[in-house]
C-alpha positions in Angstrom: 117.7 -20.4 -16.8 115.1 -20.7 -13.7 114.1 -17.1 -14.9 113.1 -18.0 -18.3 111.4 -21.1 -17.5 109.4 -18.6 -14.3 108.7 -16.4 -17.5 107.8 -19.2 -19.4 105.0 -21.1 -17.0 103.8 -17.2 -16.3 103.1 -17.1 -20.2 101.4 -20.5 -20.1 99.3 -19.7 -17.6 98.6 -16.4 -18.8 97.5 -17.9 -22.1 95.6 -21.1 -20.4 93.3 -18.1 -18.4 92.6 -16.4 -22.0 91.6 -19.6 -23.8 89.6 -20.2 -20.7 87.7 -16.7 -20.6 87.3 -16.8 -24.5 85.6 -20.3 -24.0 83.3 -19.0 -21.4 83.0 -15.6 -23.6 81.9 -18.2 -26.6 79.5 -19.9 -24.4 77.5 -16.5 -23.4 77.3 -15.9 -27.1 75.6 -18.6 -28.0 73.3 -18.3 -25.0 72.8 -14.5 -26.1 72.0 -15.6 -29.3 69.5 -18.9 -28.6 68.0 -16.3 -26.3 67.2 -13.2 -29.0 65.7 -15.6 -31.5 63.4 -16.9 -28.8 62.8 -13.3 -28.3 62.1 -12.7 -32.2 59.9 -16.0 -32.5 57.9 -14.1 -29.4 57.5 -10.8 -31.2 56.5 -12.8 -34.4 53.9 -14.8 -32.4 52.5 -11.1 -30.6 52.1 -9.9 -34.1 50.3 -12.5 -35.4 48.0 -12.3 -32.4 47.8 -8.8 -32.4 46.6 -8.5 -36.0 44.2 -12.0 -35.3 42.9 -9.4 -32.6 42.6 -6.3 -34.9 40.5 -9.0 -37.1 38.4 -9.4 -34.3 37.3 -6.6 -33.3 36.4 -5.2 -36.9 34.5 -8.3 -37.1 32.7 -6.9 -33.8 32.5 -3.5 -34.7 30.8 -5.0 -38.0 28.2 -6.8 -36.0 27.8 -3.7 -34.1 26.8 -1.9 -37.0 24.4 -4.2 -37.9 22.6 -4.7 -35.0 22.5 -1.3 -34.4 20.7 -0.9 -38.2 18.2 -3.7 -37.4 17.4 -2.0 -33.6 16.3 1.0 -35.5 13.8 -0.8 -37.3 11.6 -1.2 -34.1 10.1 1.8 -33.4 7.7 1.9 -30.0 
């Protein structure tokens, strides 16, 4: 009887240590996961600032353009 009950608290124990890991397990998963939308909200913001920046610089190169037209009218 002292063998089964040994065999017994081993599986408790055993079982306590799995429900323990998979809690901890649960917990990094949700951490994971709160982390890799932060990283997606990040790569959504960089895109929106790299195309603001493409807008930019067309805009720049536009002004470019047109100074460059109204430097040629000077002639010395």
């Amino acid at each position: 009887m002292r063998e089964v009950k040994l065999g017994i608290d081993s599986a408790l124990s055993s079982v306590s240590e799995i429900s323990e890991a998979l809690a901890e397990q649960g917990e990094a998963s949700s951490l994971v996961a709160v982390n890799v939308e932060k990283i997606a909200q990040m790569t959504d913001e960089n895109s929106t600032a790299v195309a603001s920046l493409n807008d930019s610089a067309d805009h720049i190169s536009s002004l470019a353009g047109n100074l460059n037209s109204l430097a040629q009218r000077f002639h010395l």
